[in-house]
C-alpha angles and dihedrals in degrees: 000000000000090000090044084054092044090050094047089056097042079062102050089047089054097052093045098055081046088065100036090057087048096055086046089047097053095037081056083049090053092043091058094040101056085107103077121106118255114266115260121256123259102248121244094240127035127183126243114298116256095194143001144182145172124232146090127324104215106195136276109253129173105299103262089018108088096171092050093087119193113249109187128076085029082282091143098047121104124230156140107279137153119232115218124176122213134189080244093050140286126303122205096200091208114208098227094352109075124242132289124206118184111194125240093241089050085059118111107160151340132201149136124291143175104218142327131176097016099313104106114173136153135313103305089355097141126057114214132204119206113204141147126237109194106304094346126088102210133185126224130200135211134169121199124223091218119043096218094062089061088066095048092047093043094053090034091052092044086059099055091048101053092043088052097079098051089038092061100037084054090045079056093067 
């Protein structure tokens, strides 16, 4: 009984000292990261929305480093969340995390992917966002909960994207 109990609490103590070091480990991450620029507002008034979908918003990394989350603003943190894509930008309306809108004219790129930051899934399962905030390119992943929505939102964002550059260079007039 005495050598079940000591290694009961052998176990505790390991898994303790695991979580300790992970919460060292991410208030080092915020730490690194306070440097990066403040998220931009969700506008008032936001057009009508040109697509939307519900799913799970993965986390925003270093563009290209899909294992470098980003810490600050909640970024890196998983959770339920609803895409919707706006002529302004796109909103992930974040359950518990706050939302994030990213702006048309911050947006760099969008495309398919398998995984990033711990979420691996099928062939084109993710769908990633490109965009820049302030002097960082950041990726941001979603994964739908239908499939048929990831092809809406792709060609839907593309769109956007592609319509940005000519919309603030009008806007320049």
């Amino acid at each position: 009984m005495d050598r079940l109990l000591v290694l009961g609490l052998a176990t505790l103590a390991l898994v303790v000292v695991a979580f300790v070091l992970l919460a060292i480990g991410w208030r080092n991450r915020l730490r690194r990261q306070s440097d990066v620029d403040p998220l931009p507002g969700v506008p008032g008034e936001l057009g009508a929305p040109l697509a939307a979908a519900d799913g799970q918003y993965v986390a925003s990394t270093t563009a290209g480093d899909w294992l470098d989350r980003i810490a600050v603003h909640h970024l890196g943190l998983r959770t339920n969340a609803g895409l919707s894509v706006y002529p302004e930008g796109a909103l992930f309306d974040r359950a518990g995390a706050g939302p994030v809108f990213i702006p048309a004219g911050r947006l760099t790129g969008v495309r398919l992917e398998s995984g990033m930051a711990g979420k691996f899934v099928e062939k084109d399962g993710l769908l990633v966002l490109s965009w820049r905030l302030g002097a960082r390119e950041l990726d941001t992943g979603f994964r739908t909960r239908h499939a048929e929505d990831k092809t809406i939102l792709l060609n839907t964002l593309q769109d956007l994207i592609s319509a940005a550059p000519q919309a603030e260079a009008d806007s320049g007039k």
